[in-house]
N, C-alpha and C positions, 0 to 999 in steps of 0.2 A: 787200169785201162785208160790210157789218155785219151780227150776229149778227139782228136782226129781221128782215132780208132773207129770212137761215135759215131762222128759225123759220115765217116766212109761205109760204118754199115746202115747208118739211115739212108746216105744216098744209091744202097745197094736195095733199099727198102722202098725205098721212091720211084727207083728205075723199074724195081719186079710191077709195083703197081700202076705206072703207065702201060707198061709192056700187055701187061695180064689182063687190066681194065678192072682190078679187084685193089679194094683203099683197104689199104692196112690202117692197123690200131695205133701205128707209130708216126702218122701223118703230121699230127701234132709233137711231137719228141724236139724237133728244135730248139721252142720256146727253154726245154728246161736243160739245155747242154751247160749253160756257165753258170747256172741256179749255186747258189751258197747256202740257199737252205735244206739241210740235208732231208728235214722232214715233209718238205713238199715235196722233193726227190723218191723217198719210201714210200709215201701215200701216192705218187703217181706210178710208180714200179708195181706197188702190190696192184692197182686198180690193172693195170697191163697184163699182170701173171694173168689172175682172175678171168679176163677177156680173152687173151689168149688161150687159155683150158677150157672157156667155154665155146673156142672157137673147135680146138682139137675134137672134144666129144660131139660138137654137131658131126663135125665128119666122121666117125665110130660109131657104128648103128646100135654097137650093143650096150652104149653106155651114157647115162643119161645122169644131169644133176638135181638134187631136191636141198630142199631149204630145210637148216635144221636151226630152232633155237634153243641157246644155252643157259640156261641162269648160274654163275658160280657165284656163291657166298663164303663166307669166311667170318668167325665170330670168337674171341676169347671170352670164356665165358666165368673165369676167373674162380673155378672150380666149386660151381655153385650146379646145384645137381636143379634137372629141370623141373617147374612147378604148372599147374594148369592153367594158372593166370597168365602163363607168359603166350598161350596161344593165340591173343591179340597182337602182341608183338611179331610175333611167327609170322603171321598173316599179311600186317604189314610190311614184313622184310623180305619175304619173297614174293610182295607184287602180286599175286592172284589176280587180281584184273588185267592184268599181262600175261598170261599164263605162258610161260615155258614148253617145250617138248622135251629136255631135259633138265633135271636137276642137281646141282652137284655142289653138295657143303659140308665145307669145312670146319671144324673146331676143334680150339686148344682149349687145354685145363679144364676138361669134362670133370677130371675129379684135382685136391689138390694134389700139387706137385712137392709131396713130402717120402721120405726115406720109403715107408709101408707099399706107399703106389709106386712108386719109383723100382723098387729093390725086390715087391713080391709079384706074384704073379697075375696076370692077367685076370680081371675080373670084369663081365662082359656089362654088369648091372645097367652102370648110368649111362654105355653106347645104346644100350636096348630101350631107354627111357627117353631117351634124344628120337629113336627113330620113333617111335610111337607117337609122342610127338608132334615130327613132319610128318609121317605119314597118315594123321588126322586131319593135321590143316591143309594139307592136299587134295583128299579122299574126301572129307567132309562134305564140301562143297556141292560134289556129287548125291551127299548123303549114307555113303557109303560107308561100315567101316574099315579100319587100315590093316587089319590082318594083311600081310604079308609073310613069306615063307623063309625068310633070313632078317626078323627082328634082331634078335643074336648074333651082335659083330663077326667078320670069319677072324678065329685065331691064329691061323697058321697062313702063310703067305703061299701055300700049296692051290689055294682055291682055284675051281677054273667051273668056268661055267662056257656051254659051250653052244649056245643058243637052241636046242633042243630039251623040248618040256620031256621033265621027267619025274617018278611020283613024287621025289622029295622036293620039289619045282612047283607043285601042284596047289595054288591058292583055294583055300574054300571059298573063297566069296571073291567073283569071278568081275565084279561090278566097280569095283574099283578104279579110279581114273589111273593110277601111275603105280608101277609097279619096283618093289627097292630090287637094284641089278647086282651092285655089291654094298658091302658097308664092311668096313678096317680101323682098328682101333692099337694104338699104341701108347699107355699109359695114360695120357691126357690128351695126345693130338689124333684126332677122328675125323673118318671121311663117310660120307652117306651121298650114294649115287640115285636117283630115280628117275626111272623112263615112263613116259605115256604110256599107255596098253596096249593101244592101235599102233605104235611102231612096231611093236613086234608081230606083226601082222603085216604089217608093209616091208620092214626091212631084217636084212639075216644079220640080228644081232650074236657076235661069238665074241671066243676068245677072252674073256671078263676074266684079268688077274690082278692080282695086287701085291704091293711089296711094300713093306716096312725098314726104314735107314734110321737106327738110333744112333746119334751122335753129341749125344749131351755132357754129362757131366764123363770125366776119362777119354771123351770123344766116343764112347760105347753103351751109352744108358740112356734110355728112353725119355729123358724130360724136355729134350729137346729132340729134334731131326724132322719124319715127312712118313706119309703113307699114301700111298701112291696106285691109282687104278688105272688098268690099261684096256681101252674096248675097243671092238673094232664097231666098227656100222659100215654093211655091205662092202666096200673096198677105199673106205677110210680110216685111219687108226689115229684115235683119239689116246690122248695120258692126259692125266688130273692129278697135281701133285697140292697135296696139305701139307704144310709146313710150321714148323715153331722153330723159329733163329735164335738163338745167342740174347740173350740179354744185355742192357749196357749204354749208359748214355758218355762214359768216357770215351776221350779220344783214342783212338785204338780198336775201339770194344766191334768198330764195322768188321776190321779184319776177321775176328772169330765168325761173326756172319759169313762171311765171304767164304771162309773156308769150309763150315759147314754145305752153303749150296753146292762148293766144289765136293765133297765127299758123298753130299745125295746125288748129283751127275752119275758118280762114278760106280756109286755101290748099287743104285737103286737099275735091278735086272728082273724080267719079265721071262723068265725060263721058258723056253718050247716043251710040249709036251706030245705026246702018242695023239691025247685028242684033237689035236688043232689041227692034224690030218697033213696035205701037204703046201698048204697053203703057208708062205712066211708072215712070221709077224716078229714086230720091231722084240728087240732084247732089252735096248736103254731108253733112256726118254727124249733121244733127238731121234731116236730111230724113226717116232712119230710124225703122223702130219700136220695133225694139231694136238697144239698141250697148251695147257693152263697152269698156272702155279698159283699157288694164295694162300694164304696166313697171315699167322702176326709172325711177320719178318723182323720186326725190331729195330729194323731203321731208325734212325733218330734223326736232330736237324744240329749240324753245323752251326751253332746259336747260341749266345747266352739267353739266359728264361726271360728276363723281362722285357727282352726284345722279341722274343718269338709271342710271347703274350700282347704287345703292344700289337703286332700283325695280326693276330688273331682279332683281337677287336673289332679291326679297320678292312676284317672278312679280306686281306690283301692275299690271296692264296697266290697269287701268280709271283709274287718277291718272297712269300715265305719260303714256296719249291726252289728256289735256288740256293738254299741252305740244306736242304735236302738229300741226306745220305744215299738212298736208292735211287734216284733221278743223277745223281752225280754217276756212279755204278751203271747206269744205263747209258748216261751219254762219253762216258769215258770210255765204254768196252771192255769191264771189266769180267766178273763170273755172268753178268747176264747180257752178254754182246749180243744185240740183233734182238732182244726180246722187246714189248713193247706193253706201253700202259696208258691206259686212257688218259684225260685233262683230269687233274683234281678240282673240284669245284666245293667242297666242301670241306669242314670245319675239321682237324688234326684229332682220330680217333681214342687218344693216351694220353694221361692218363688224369680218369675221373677221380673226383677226390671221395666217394663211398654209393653202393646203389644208392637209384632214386633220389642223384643227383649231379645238377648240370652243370658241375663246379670242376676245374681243374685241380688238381690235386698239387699241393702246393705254394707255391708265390708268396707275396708279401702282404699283409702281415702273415708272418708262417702260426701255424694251428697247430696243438701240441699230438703227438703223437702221427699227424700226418708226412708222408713222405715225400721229399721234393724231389718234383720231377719234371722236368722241361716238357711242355706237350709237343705232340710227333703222331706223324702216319705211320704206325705198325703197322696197322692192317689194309693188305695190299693185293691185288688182283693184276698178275701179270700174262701176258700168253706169245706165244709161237707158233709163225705155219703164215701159211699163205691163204687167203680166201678169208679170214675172221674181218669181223666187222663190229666193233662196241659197238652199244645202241645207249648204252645208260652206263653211268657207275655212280651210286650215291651210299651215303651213310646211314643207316638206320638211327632211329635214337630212344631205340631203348633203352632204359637207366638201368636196366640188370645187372649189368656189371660193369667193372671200371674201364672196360673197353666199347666201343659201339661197334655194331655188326658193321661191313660192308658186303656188296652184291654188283652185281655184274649184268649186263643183260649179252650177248652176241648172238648174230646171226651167223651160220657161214654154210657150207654144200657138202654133200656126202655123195659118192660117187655109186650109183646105182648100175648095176651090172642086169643087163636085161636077156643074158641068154641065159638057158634052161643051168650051167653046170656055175658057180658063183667064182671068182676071182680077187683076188683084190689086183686093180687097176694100179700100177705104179705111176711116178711124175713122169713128164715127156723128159731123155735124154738132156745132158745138152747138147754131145755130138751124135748126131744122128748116124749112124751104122750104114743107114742107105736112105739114099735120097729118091721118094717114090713118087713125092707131087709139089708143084710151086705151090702150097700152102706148107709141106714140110720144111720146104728152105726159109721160107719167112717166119714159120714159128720156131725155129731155131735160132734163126738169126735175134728174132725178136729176146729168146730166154737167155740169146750169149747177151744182150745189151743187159739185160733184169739184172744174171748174178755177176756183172762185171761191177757194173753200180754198186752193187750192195759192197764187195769185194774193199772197196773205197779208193781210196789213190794209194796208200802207199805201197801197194806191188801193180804199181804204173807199167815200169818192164816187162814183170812177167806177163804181167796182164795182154800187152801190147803183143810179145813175141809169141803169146799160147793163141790171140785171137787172130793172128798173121797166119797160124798152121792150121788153124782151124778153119778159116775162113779158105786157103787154098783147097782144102780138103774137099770144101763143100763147091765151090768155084769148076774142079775138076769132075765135078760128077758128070754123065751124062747128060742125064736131066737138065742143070744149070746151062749144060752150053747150050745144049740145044735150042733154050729158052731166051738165053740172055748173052751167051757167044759174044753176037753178032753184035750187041751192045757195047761192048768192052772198048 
């Protein structure tokens, strides 16, 4: 979409707003037409969506926004089964003095990554030891304790919960602050959801699935890939994807990553079932309106080591990310085009040189038997969708294992459906079907400017000749002339 395109629907935006005596969201949009920085571009686009949807649901009586917050964590925990002492840890890494409305974490190498776990069958033991776990230093606090009714990862990627209590649903001890929604285990990499008590009381949580993509060794075995939960909340659909990438600090070793997220895209599917009634709900994971992705991606840095150790030192996080294999991948547009990650502000997670200790593992003088390895942001918290908001992202530092936990904090809005029968609410069009009110034409107009941007310049043409027919389209409506005719 070329910049005159721009500037002709903001001055079509201008003119609706003298005419009408109503200021659009887009009053300011000038300032940023010849902007070169793409990401003050995004950060004012998504601010625009956001306004704009909060403008749409004032006008729709039946459908209201609420605030929901999310905590994602992510932890390789280097296949050390969990102990009681580490519930001080725990504590600190999900923040409790911040407390969440939901929770959602991640881990890899629950057990080790050898032939036995790899190649036998699913053994639920140490996902069950993990949840009990969180579900103490959650629960506790309260004084409660953390029985819950799916301790016991689900096996089968069948699961469906459908937001209706049922007896095998049924908590004995009703006191409990957060309740586990799902929990999914594939070999070593594990996913543990939990929601407040009181949402489910406020909102119709359904649709709870989950899917497992193993793609590791043959590109078919479990020591690497994702497990994956997909929920709706009232006429939002959230996905949470856990991850374990490819190993590998040689040159090359990203592409195997890369390829893997390509194969989680493509495999990881959310089957409809009889229960879910007739309401749609997404199959893949763009199908979502928000998704989160997190693990140890395995990224590594563009870097010889004792350069990346000399930055480390000098805490220079802002020169080390430009060595930075997933921040290249993001700003390139490669497997994770349009996704987005908070500032790093802290210290390269990979790799420690043994627990209970704050030593990189490696470097010079080398230590016998230790293994050299460039340190690097594995572990990473990415998301997608419109409305998210990071609030936090820092590194835990527990010495538990050779990795340190990370965590996430967001806010964003769940679309609440206030008449008696529930829906899920889809996005507004971008070509509107029928033009029914001068707010319609401007939040149209407004969302052609949003995904033209995003779009970028190189389908400048298309971009120009599809917002020429589209904009005639709407130009022709009754409504418009009637409104704005006489303008022209």
């Amino acid at each position: 979409m070329g910049i005159a395109t721009v500037k002709g629907i903001a001055t079509q935006l201008s003119l609706m707003e003298r005419t009408s005596n109503c200021p659009t969201i887009f009053s300011s949009l000038p300032s940023y037409y010849g902007s070169e920085d793409e990401g003050d571009r995004d950060e004012y686009m998504d601010d625009v969506f956001v306004q704009s949807m909060e403008m749409e649901m004032e006008m729709d009586p039946c459908i209201s926004t609420n605030e929901l917050r999310i905590f994602v964590g992510t932890w390789n925990v280097a296949g050390r089964s969990p102990v009681g002492s580490l519930a001080v840890d725990l504590d600190e890494w999900l923040n409790l003095r911040d407390a969440a409305d939901v929770y959602v974490i991640g881990f890899q190498e629950i057990v080790p990554l050898k032939a036995r776990t790899v190649l036998g069958t699913e053994d639920p033991t140490e996902a069950t030891n993990w949840n009990q776990l969180i579900g103490k230093t959650l629960n506790d606090k309260d004084g409660c304790p953390a029985l819950t009714p799916m301790l016991n990862p689900t096996v089968s990627d069948s699961y469906h919960y459908g937001g209706q209590p049922s007896v095998q649903h049924e908590e004995p001890n009703q006191c409990s602050r957060y309740k586990l929604m799902a929990s999914k285990k594939m070999v070593g990499v594990f996913i543990s959801v939990w929601m407040k008590r009181e949402l489910l009381k406020r909102y119709r949580i359904s649709r709870v699935k989950v899917c497992s993509v193993a793609c590791g060794i043959m590109g078919y075995l479990g020591n690497k890939g994702s497990v994956s939960v997909s929920i709706s909340i009232e006429g939002t659909n959230f996905c949470f994807i856990a991850a374990h990438l490819a190993s590998g600090e040689k040159r090359g070793d990203e592409g195997r990553r890369n390829h893997q997220v390509s194969e989680i895209f493509r495999r990881t599917i959310f089957p409809r079932l009889p229960q879910d009634g007739g309401s749609p709900h997404p199959l893949t994971i763009l199908g979502h309106d928000k998704i989160f992705w997190f693990g140890d991606l395995n990224y590594r840095l563009y870097l010889e080591d004792n350069l990346a150790r000399q930055l480390i030192k000098k805490q220079d996080w802002r020169a080390l990310q430009e060595f930075d294999q997933l921040q290249r991948e993001l700003e390139d547009g490669g497997v994770f085009e349009g996704w987005k990650e908070g500032n790093i502000e802290f210290a390269p997670t990979y790799k420690y040189s043994s627990s209970n200790c704050n030593r990189y593992s490696g470097g010079l003088p080398g230590r016998a038997g230790e293994k050299q390895r460039t340190p690097a942001w594995c572990d990473r918290i990415l998301w997608y969708g419109k409305g998210v908001k990071q609030h936090s992202y820092f590194r835990g530092e527990s010495k538990f294992s050779d990795h340190r936990p990370v965590s996430a904090l967001f806010s964003t809005h769940v679309e609440v459906v206030k008449s008696a029968k529930a829906r899920v609410a889809p996005l507004p069009p971008i070509i509107p079907t029928a033009v029914s009110s001068d707010f319609t034409v401007k939040s149209s107009l407004m969302l052609l400017v949003f995904y033209s941007f995003k779009q970028g310049h190189d389908k400048a043409n298309e971009d120009a000749t599809l917002i020429s027919l589209i904009s005639e389209d709407i130009e022709a409506s009754p409504r418009y002339m009637q409104n704005f005719g006489s303008n022209r």
